[in-house]
C-alpha positions in Angstrom: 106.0 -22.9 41.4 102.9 -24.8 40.6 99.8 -25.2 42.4 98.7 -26.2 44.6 99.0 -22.9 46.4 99.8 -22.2 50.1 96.9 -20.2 51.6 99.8 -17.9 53.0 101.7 -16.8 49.7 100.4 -13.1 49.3 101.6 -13.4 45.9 98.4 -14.6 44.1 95.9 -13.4 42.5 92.8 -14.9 43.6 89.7 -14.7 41.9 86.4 -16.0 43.1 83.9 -17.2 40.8 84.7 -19.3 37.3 82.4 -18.4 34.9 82.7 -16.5 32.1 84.4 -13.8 33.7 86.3 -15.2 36.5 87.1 -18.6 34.8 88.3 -16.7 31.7 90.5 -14.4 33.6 91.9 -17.1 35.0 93.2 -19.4 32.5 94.4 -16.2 31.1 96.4 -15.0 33.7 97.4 -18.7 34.2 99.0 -18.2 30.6 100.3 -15.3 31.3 102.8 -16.9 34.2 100.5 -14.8 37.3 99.6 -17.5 39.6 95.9 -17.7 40.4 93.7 -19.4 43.1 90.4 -19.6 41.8 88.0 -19.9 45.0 84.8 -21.5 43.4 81.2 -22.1 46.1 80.2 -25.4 43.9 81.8 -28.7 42.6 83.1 -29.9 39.7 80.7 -31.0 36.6 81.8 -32.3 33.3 80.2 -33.4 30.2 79.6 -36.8 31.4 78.1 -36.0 34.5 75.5 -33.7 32.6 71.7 -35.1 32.7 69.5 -35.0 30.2 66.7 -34.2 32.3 65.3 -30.9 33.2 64.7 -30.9 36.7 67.1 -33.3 37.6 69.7 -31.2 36.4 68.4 -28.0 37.6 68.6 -29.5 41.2 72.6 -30.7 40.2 73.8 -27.2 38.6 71.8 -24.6 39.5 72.5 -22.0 42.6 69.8 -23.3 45.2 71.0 -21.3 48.2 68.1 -19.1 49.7 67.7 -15.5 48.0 64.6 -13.2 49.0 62.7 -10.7 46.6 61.1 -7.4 46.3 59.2 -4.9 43.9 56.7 -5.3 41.6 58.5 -8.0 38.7 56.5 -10.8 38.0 59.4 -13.5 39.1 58.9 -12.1 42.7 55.7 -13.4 43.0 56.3 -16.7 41.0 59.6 -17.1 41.9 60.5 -15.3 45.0 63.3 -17.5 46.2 64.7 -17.7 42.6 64.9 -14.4 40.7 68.0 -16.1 38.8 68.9 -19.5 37.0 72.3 -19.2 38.0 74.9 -21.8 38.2 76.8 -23.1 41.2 79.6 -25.4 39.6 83.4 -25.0 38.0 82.6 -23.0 35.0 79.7 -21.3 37.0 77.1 -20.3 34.3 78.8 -21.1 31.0 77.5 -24.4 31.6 73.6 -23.6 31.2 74.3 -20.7 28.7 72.8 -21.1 25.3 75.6 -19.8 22.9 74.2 -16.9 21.8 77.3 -14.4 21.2 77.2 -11.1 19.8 78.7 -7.9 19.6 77.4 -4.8 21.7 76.3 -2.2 18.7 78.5 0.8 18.7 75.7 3.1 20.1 74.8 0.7 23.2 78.1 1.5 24.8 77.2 5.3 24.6 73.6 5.2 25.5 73.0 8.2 27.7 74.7 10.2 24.9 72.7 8.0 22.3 69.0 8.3 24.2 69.7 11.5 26.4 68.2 11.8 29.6 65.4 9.2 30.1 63.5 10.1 33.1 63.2 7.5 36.4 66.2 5.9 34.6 70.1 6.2 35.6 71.8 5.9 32.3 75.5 6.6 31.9 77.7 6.1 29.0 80.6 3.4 29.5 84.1 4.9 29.9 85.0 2.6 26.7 83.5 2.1 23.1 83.4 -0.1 20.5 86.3 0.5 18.7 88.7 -0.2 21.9 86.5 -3.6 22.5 86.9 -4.8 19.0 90.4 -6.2 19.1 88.9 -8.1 22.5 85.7 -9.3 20.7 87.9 -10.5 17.6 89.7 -12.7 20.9 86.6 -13.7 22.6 85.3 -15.1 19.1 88.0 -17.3 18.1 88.4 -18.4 21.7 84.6 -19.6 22.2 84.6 -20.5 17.9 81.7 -18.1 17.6 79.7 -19.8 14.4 79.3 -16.9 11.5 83.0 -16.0 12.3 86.6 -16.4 11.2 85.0 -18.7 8.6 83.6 -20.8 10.7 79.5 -21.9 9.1 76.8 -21.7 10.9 74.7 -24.3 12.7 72.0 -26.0 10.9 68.4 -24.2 11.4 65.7 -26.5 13.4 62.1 -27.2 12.7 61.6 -24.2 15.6 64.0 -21.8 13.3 62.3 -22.8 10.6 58.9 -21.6 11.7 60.5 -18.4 12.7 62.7 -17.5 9.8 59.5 -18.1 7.8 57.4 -16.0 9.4 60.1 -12.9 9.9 60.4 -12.9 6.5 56.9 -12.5 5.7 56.8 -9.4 7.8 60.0 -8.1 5.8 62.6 -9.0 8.8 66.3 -8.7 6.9 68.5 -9.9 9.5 67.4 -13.8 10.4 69.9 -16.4 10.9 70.6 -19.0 12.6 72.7 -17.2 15.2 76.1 -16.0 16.5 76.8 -19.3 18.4 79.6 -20.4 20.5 78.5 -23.5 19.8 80.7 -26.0 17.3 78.8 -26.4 13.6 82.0 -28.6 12.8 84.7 -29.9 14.7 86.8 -27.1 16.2 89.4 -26.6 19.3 89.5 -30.4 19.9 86.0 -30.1 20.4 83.1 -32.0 18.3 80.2 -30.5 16.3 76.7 -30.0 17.9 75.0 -33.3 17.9 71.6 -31.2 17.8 70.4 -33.0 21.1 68.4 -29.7 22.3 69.4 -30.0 26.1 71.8 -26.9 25.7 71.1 -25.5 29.1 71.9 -28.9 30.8 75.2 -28.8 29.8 76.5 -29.9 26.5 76.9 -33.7 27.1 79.0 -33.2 23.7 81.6 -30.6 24.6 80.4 -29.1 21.3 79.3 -25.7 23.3 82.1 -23.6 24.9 82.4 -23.7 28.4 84.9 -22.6 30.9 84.6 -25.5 32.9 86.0 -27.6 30.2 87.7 -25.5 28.3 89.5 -22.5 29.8 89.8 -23.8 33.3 91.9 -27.3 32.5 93.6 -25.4 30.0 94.7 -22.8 32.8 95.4 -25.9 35.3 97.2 -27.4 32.9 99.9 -24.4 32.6 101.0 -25.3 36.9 99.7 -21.8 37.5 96.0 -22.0 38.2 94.6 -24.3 41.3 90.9 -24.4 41.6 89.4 -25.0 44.4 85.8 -26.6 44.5 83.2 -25.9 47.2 85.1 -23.3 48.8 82.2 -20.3 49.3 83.7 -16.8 50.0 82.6 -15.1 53.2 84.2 -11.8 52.7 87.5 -10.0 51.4 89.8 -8.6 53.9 91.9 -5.4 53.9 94.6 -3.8 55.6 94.9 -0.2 57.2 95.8 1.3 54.1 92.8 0.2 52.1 93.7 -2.9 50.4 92.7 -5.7 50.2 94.9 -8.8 51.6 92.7 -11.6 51.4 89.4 -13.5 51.7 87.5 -15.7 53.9 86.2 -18.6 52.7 84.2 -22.1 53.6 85.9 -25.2 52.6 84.2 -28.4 51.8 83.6 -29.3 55.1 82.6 -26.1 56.0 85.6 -25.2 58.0 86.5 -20.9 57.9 90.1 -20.8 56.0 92.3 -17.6 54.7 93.8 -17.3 51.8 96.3 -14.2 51.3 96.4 -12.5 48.0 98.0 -9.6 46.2 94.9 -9.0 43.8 91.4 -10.3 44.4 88.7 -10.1 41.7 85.3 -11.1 42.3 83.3 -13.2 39.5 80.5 -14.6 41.1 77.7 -12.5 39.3 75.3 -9.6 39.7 74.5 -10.9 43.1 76.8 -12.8 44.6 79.5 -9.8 43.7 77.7 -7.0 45.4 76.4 -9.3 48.2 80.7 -10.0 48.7 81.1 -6.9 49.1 78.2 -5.1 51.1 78.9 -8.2 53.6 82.8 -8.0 53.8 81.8 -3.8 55.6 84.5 -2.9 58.0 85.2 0.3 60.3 86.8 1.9 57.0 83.9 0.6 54.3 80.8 1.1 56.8 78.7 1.0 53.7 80.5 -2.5 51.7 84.0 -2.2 50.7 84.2 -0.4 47.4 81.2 1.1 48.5 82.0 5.2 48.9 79.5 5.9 45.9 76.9 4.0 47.3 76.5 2.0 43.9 77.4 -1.2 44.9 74.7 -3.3 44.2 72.4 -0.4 42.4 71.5 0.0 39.2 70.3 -4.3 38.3 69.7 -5.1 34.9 67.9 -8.5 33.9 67.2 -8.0 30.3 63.6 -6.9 28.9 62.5 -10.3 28.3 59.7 -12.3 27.8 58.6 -15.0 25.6 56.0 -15.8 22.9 54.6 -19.4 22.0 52.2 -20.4 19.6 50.2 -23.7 18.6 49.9 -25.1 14.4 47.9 -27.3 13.1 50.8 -29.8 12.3 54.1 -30.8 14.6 56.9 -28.4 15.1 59.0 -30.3 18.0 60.6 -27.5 19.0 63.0 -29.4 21.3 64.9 -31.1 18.2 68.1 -29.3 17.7 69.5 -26.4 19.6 67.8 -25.1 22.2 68.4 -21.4 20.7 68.3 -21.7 17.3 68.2 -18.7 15.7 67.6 -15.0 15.9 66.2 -11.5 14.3 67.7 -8.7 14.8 66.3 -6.3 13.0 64.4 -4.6 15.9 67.6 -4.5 17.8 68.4 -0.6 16.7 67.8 2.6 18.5 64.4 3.9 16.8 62.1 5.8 19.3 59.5 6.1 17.2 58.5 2.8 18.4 57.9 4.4 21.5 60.9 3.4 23.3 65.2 3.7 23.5 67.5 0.6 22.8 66.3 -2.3 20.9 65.5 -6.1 21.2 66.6 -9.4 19.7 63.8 -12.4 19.4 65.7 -15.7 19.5 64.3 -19.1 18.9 63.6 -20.4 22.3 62.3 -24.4 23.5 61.7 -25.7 26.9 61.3 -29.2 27.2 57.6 -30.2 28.7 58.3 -29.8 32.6 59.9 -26.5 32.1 57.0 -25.7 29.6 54.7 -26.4 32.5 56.3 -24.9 35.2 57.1 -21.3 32.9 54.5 -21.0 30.5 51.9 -19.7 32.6 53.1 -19.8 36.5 50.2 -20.7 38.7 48.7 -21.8 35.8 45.5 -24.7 35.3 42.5 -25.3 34.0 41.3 -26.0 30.3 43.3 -23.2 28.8 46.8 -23.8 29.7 46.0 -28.1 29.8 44.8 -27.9 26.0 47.9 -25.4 25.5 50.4 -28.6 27.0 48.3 -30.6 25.0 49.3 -29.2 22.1 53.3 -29.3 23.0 54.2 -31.2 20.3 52.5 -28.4 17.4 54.5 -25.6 19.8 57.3 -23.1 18.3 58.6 -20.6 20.7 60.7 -17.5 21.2 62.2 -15.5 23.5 62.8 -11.4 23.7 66.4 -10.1 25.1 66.1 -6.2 25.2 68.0 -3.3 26.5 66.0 -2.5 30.3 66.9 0.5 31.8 69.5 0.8 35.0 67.6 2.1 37.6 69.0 3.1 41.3 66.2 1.4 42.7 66.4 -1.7 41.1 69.2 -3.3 43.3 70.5 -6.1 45.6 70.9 -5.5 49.5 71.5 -7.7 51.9 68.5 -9.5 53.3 67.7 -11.0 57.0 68.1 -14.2 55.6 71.0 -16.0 56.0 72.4 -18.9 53.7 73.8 -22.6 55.5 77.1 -20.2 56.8 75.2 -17.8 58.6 76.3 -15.1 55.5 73.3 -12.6 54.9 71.6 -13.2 51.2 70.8 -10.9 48.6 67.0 -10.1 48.6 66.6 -8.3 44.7 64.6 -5.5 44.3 63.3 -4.9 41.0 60.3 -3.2 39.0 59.9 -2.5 35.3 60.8 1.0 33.6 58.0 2.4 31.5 60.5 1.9 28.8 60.9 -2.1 29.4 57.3 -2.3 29.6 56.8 -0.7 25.9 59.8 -2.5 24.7 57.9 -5.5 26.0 54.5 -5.1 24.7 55.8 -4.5 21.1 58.3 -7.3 21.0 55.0 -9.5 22.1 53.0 -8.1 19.4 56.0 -8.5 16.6 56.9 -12.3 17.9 52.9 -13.0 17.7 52.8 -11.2 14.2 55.9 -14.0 13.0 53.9 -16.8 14.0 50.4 -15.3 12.9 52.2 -15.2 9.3 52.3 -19.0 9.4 49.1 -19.5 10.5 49.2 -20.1 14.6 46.1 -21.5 15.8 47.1 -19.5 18.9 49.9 -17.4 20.1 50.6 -17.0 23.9 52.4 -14.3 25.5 54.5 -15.4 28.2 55.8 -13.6 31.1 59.6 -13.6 31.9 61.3 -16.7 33.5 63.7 -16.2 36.2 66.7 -14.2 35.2 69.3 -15.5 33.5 71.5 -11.9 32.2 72.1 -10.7 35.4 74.0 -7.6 35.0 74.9 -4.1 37.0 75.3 -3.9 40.7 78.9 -3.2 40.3 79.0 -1.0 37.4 82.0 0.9 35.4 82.0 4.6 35.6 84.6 7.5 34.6 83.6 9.2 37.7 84.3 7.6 41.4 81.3 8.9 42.6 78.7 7.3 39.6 79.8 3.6 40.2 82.4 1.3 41.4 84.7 0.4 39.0 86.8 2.2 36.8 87.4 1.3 32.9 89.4 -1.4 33.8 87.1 -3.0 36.1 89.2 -2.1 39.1 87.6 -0.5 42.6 87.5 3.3 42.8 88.5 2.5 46.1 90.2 0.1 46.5 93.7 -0.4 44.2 94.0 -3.8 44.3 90.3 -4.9 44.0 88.7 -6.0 40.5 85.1 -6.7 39.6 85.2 -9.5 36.6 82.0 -10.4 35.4 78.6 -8.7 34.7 77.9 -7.0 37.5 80.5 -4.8 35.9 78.2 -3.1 32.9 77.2 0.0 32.9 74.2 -0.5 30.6 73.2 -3.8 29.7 72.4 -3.5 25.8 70.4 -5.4 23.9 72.5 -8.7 23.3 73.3 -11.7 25.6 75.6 -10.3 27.7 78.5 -13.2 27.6 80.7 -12.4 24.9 81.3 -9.1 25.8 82.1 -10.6 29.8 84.4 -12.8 27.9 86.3 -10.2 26.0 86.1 -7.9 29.3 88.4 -10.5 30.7 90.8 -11.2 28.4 91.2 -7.0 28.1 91.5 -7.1 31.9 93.6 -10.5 32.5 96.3 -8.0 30.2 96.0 -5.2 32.4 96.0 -7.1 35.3 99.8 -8.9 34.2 100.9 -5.3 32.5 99.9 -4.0 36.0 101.9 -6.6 38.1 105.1 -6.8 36.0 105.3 -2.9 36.2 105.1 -3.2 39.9 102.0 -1.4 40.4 100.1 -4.0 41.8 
């Protein structure tokens, strides 16, 4: 039968959120022959409704509704109502994504065996490895036409790669290219080349980045087994009085409460909308959330060690030519305490275009020193640090006294630094400053992180019931029926952009998922 769906067939899978997880697993399943409703809070954006304009299309893509903060991260007093540049749209973050794709290294999937015990952290190793992700990583690359792979070249290096390559090389950096990118350097999947316009996380106005929303989701539609439906914002998942779950709750368009039955539910809406669905769908038998008997739901946040460094020549760089990530080092991604810390970083090429600049360089910021810094925007090359921060309990999303335009409790994000992410941090500052100081800066400026962007945790795999919430395949503990799909889903967040390996987690689960329905244990 093809969609659309009647909200009383209990034979669907329905999956809320589209993004790299959820819009992945769908078109997948959709493939497969499962039929899927796709429940999805914001509209529908394509390329040609993408803005070139910073703010403009921050206020069309981003997710605006209300959020609260705590703890002592910098984006809580900057940012307090946005600790995360999220998206709210078909395709859900995939659309402001860079492109960076890479590989988790073998060791970052074993890291409390790999770094022991580290205290005030709670590190566990995942209950899978490299060489069972491989097979799904060689998938997740040819699907998004990851550049450097399956022969496919890379894409050209900017004036801001340039600048950097230059300068990692004087300091005897190895590994320096222009980046793992699931972005087209030729034409590839019906899709055209980069056309090196540098408003990447506006949406690619060329189609030449992957995106779910243009990619995998139509492609899913297109098979009669997928319906998505726009502006519908979950309220909570339902259950039955055996445990599992039956359904969920959701706001239409016009704001109206609907049901829609399911046999399988898998939330995808991030490392805080999927614990918030969950701690606010509590019944008489999940007091604490459903899924919630280890008390992990929404622990254990991960944002990334990040961070950026920018610095001022004596001639123009114009940073904001070409891709907005251009390139990367990853020489200091490797496990090497003697630097004082466990895990690694990467140091990408990063540009913001001048508004962003202003509003993220130094928040709160005026006077002569940051005007002659803006002043000097055109001379400016930048970068930006992704390292491995460590999971701690205490770093996690509750529900808040706030409540969102439905009366639905938001997430209020606690979070503070490890001593680890601060080390990690102050030495990827010093190294990024030591590239740029090799080409002669005039000035290098530390910056502190932007709101996050790798949102990861909250719902996090573990072998044992009792140390997270979902099991290997992503599926509740708890629940038999329930699935966690996207980030919130890592049990450490390593040291690379996280996307890939949520892409390849889906296409590994959207085949358990149809292997578990055909067999009849679903």
């Amino acid at each position: 039968m093809a969609a659309p769906f009647d909200r009383n067939d209990d034979s669907v899978v329905v999956i809320i959120g589209t993004g790299a997880g959820g819009g992945v697993l769908a078109n997948e399943l959709a493939q497969k022959g499962v039929s899927v409703v796709a429940l999805e809070a914001g509209g529908r954006y394509l390329p040609e409704d993408y803005i070139n304009d910073e703010w403009e299309s921050f206020g069309q893509l981003a997710w605006l509704d209300p959020r609260t903060t705590s703890g002592d991260w910098r984006v809580a007093k900057d940012f307090s109502g946005l600790p995360a540049w999220i998206v709210k749209a078909v395709g859900g973050t995939t659309t402001h994504w860079a492109g960076a794709s890479i590989r988790f290294q073998p060791h970052e999937w074993k890291a409390l065996s790999t770094y022991g015990a580290v205290e005030g952290a709670n590190l566990l190793d995942w209950p899978i490895d490299a060489d069972e992700m491989a097979p799904w990583y060689d998938l997740a690359e040819k699907k998004l036409g990851v550049t450097l792979t399956n022969n496919l070249p890379g894409l050209p290096g900017n004036n801001n790669y340039k600048v950097f390559e230059a300068g990692a090389k004087k300091l005897g950096y190895t590994e320096v290219h222009t980046g793992r990118m699931a972005i087209n350097a030729v034409d590839n999947d019906d899709r055209m080349a980069c056309q090196q316009t540098g408003f990447c996380f506006q949406g690619c106005k060329w189609g030449a980045k992957w995106s779910a929303a243009y990619t995998d989701i139509p492609r899913g539609e297109a098979t009669g087994n997928l319906e998505v439906r726009e502006r519908a914002h979950v309220a909570r998942i339902l259950h039955d009085d055996s445990g599992r779950v039956t359904g969920v709750e959701y706001f239409d368009a016009d704001g109206a409460l609907q049901m829609q039955r399911a046999k399988v539910v898998c939330v995808a809406g991030n490392s805080f909308e999927s614990p918030r669905l969950l701690l606010n769908s509590a019944s008489s038998m999940f007091p604490d959330g459903l899924a919630n008997s280890s008390g992990q739901v929404g622990r254990n946040y991960m944002r990334h060690t990040t961070g950026s460094v920018y610095a001022t020549f004596e001639k123009p760089v114009r940073m904001w030519r070409g891709t907005t990530m251009a390139g990367i080092v990853q020489d200091e991604a490797r496990h090497d305490p003697s630097r004082g810390f466990v895990g690694g970083y990467e140091l990408e090429t990063l540009s913001l275009g001048l508004p962003f600049m202003a509003a993220f360089l130094d928040p709160g910021a005026w006077g002569r020193e940051f005007t002659t810094a803006l002043d000097s925007y055109e001379n400016m090359a930048g970068m930006w640090i992704v390292g491995e921060d460590m999971p701690q309990e205490s770093n996690r999303v509750t529900l808040s006294d706030t409540e969102d335009q439905f009366g639905l409790k938001v997430v209020n994000v606690n979070f503070s630094d490890h001593a680890n992410d601060i080390a990690m941090r102050n030495h990827a500052y010093k190294q990024g400053a030591a590239i740029y100081d090799a080409m002669g800066a005039t000035r290098t400026m530390p910056t502190p992180p932007y709101p996050s962007t790798h949102n990861l945790g909250t719902n996090r795999m573990s072998e044992r019931p009792e140390d997270g919430v979902v099991d290997r395949n992503g599926r509740a503990h708890d629940v038999p029926n329930l699935f966690v799909s996207d980030g919130s889903q890592f049990t450490t967040g390593a040291a690379e952009n996280p996307t890939l390996t949520i892409v390849a987690l889906a296409i590994r689960q959207a085949d358990h998922i149809a292997g578990e329905l055909s067999r009849g244990n679903l």
